[in-house]
C-alpha positions in Angstrom: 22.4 -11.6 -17.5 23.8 -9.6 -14.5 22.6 -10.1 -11.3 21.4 -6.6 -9.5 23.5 -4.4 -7.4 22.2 -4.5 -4.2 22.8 -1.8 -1.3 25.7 -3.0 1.2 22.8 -3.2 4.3 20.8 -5.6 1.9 24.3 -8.2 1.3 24.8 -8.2 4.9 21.6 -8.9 5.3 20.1 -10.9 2.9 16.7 -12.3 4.3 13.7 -10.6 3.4 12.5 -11.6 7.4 14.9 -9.4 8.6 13.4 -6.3 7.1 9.3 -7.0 7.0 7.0 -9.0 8.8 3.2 -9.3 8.7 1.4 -8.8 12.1 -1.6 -10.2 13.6 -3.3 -6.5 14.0 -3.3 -6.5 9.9 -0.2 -4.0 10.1 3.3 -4.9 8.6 6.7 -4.1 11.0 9.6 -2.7 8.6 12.9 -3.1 10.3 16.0 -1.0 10.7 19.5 -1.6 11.7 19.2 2.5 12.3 18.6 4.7 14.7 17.1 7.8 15.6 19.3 10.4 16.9 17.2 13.6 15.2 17.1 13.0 11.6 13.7 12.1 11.1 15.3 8.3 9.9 12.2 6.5 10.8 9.8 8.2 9.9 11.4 8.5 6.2 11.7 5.1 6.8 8.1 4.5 7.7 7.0 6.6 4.6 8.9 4.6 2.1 7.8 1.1 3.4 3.7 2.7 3.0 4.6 3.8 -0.2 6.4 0.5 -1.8 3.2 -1.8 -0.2 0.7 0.5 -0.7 -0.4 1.1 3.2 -1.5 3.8 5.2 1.2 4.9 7.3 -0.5 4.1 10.7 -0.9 0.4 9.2 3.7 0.4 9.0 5.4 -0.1 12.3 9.3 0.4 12.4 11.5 -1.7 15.0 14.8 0.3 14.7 18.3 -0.7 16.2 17.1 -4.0 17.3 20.0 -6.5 15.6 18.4 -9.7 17.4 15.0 -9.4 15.0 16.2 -7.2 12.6 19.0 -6.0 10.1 22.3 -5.5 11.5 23.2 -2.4 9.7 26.4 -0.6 11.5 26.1 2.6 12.3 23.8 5.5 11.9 25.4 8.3 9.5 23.6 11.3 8.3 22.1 10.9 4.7 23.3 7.3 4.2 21.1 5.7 6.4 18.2 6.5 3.7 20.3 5.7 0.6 21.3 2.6 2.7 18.4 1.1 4.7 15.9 3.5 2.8 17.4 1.8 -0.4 16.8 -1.4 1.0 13.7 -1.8 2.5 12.5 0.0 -0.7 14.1 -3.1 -2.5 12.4 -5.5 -0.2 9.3 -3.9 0.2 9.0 -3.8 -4.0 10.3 -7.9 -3.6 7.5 -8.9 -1.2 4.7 -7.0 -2.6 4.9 -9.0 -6.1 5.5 -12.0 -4.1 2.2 -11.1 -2.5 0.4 -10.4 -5.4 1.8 -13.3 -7.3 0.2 -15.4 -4.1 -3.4 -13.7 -4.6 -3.0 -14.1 -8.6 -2.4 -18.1 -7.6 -5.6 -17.9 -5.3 -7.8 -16.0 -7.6 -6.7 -17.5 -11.0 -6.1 -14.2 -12.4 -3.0 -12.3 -13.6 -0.8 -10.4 -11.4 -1.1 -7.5 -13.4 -5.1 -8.0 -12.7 -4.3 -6.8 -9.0 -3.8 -3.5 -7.2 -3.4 -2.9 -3.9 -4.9 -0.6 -1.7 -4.5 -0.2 2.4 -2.8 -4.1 1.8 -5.6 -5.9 0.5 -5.8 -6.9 -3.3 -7.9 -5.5 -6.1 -8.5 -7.0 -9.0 -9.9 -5.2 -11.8 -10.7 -2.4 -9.6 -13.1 -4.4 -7.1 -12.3 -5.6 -3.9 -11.0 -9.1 -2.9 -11.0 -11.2 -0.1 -7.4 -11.7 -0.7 -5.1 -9.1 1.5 -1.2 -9.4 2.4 -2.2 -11.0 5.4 -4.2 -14.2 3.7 -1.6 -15.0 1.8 1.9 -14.1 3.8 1.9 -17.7 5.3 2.4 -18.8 1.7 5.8 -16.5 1.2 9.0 -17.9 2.4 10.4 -14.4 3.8 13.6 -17.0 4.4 15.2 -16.3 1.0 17.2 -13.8 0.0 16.0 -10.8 -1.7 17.2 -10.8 -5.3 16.6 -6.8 -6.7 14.9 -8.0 -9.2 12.0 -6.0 -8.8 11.5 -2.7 -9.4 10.8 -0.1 -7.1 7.8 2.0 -7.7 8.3 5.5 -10.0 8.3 8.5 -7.9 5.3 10.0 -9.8 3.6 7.3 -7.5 4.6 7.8 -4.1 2.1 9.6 -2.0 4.2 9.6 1.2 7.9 9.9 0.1 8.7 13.3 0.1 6.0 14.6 1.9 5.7 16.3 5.5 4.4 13.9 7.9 4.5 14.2 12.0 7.6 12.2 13.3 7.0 9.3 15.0 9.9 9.7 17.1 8.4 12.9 19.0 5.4 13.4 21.2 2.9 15.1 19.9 3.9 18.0 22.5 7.2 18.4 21.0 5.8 18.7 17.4 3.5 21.7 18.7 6.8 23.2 20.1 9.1 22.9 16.8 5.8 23.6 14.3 5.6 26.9 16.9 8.8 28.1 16.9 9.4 27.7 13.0 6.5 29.6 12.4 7.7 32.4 15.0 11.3 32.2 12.9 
């Protein structure tokens, strides 16, 4: 069998704790070794971590550029900091979510292919659980290394990927001014 080919960032980083953790406030912080410097990085970033988990974007923090709690990913190049870190945290985002549900599948005694998930918290059948990422993250070791094995989610599925969304690295003020001077273009 041959082992996946994983994206450089993901070898030269190769704990899923690096990338995702689960917070307290019931949101999950996705990390990058990248930076913004006008791209709109992390926010694409933030949109294909919601997708892959299936959260609502204001539930998905980013820490970006911070090497001592997240990946240390070089620099910050144009279009490869989505194939690269996008590629990756799609990887570990896919990873972690089965890991998840296979942890809810344990505590329910159901299938994993019982369970959705919706906003982070497990469905199975269709009807609500009391089973969410954050009941059962204690039970993941986020230690290991992320194997690819899992695939990421089709794009027919993505509701954020793709799509506009306001830019978490400008002020609301700023948006107004660029949304106002395309439309004046």
């Amino acid at each position: 069998m041959n082992t996946p080919s994983l994206p450089t960032s993901l070898v030269d980083n190769p704990r899923l704790d690096r990338w995702i953790k689960f917070l307290p406030d019931r949101r999950v912080r996705v990390a990058t070794g990248k930076v913004e410097i006008g791209q709109g990085v992390v926010t694409a970033l933030r949109q294909i971590a919601a997708d892959e988990l299936d959260m609502p974007l204001e539930r998905v923090a980013v820490l970006s550029g911070d090497t001592t709690d997240g990946p240390d990913e070089m620099y910050t190049t144009s279009s490869l900091s989505i194939s690269m870190s996008g590629g990756s945290l799609r990887l570990v985002c896919a990873e972690v979510r089965a890991m998840a549900i296979e942890r809810a599948a344990l505590r329910l005694n159901c299938s994993p292919q019982d369970l959705t998930v919706n906003d982070g918290r497990f469905h199975q059948n269709g009807k609500p659980t009391e089973q969410d990422y954050w009941t059962v993250a204690g039970e993941i070791d986020l230690t290991q290394k992320p194997t690819g094995s899992i695939a990421p989610k089709p794009a027919a599925s993505y509701r954020f990927v793709g799509q506009s969304e306001p830019r978490i690295d400008l002020p609301a003020a700023d948006r107004l001014i660029l949304a106002t001077a395309k439309a004046t273009q």
